[in-house]
N, C-alpha and C positions, 0 to 999 in steps of 0.2 A: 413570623419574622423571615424577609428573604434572604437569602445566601448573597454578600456582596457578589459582580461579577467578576472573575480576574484579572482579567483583559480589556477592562475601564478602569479607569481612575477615578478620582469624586467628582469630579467634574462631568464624569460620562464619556468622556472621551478615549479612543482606542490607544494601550499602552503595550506596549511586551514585557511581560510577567517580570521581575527581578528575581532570578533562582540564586542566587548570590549564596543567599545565607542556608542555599537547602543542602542538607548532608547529600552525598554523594551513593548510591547506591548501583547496584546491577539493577539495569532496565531490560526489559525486552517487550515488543510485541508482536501480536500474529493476527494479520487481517488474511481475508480472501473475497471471492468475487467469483461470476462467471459468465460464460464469452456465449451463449447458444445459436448453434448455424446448422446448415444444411446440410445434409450426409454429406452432399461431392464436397465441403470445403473440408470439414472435418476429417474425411478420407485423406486427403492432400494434404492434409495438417501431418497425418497420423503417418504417412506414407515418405512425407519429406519431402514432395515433389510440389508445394506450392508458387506460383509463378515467380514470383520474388526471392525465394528459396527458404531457407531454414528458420522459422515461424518461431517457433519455440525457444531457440538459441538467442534471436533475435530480441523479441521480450523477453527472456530473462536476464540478457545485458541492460536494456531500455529500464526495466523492471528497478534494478542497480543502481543503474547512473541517474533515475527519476528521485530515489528514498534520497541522494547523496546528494540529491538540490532542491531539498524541500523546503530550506528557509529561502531560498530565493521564488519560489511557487507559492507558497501561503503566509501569506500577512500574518506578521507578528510571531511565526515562528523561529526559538532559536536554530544558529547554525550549530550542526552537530558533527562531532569529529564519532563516528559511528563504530564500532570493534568487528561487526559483522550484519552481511543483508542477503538474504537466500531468497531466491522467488523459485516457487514447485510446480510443477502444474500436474495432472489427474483428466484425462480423456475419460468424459461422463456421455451416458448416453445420445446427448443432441449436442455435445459441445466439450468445451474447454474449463474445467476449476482450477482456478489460478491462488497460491498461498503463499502470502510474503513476512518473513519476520525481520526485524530491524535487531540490534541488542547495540548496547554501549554500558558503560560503568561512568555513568556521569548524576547531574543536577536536575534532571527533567526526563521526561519519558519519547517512548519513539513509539507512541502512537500514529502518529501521522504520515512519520516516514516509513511504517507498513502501511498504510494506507495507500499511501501516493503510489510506493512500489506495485501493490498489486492494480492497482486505477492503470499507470502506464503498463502495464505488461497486458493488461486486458485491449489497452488501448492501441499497441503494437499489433495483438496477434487480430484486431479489426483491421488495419492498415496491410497488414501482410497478407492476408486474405480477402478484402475486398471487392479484387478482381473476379472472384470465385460467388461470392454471397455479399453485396449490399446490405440485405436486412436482417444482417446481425444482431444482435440484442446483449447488451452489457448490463449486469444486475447484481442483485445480490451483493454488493460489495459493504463488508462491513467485519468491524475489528472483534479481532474470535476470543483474542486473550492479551491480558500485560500483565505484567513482574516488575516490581519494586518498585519504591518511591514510599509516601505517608499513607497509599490508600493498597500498598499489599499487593496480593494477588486477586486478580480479577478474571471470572471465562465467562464467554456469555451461554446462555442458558440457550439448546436447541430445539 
């Protein structure tokens, strides 16, 4: 027996979820991703002095203001009035790890808008560095952990 989808209707065709009836709980979650570049960009990242300037600061404002228009970015998701959005980042050997959590006390989960969060702050700190390293590489990006709702607590396995 398949699992109906929830984002069709009977018909097949694309719907946005009805959370109407779903209790309200504390959500949170926590994706991340990362940014791999060449020492001189990564230097300049590390150092503050990239030509554009403050790389870092930059996405993690971009990081921010991306989780806080995620319904207007992905089809069918709802808009969310969010309680708090943090994006981190972590200078790893060849590059940048970037970690963004979303949280709200609402009807649905913020999957997505960590998601997005850390997708733009990856996607900033390529734009603000570009000048430096073209063949940047963005990867890894994917959801680490969520809290609340009917399916609990969730981490992914590493």
């Amino acid at each position: 027996m398949s699992k109906r989808l929830t984002h069709l209707d009977e018909s097949g065709a694309a719907h946005m979820v009805d959370v109407g009836g779903k209790a309200e709980t504390v959500r949170k979650a926590v994706a991340s991703g990362v940014i791999r570049m060449s020492a001189r960009a990564l230097a300049a990242i590390k150092a503050g002095n990239a030509p554009k300037g403050d790389v870092l600061g930059t996405a993690r404002v971009a990081g921010i203001m991306a989780a806080k228009r995620t319904a207007e970015l992905i089809p069918l998701c709802h808009p969310l009035a969010l309680d708090a959005v943090t994006v981190d980042f972590e200078f790893v050997e060849d590059g940048v790890h970037v970690t963004a959590s979303a949280s709200l006390y609402g009807r649905t989960g913020v999957e997505m808008e960590a998601l997005t969060a850390t997708s733009v702050a990856l996607l900033t700190i390529y734009d603000m560095a570009k000048a430096l390293d073209k063949g940047m590489v963005i990867g890894e990006i994917r959801l680490i952990e969520k809290l609340g709702g009917k399916s609990g607590h969730w981490r992914a396995d590493d």
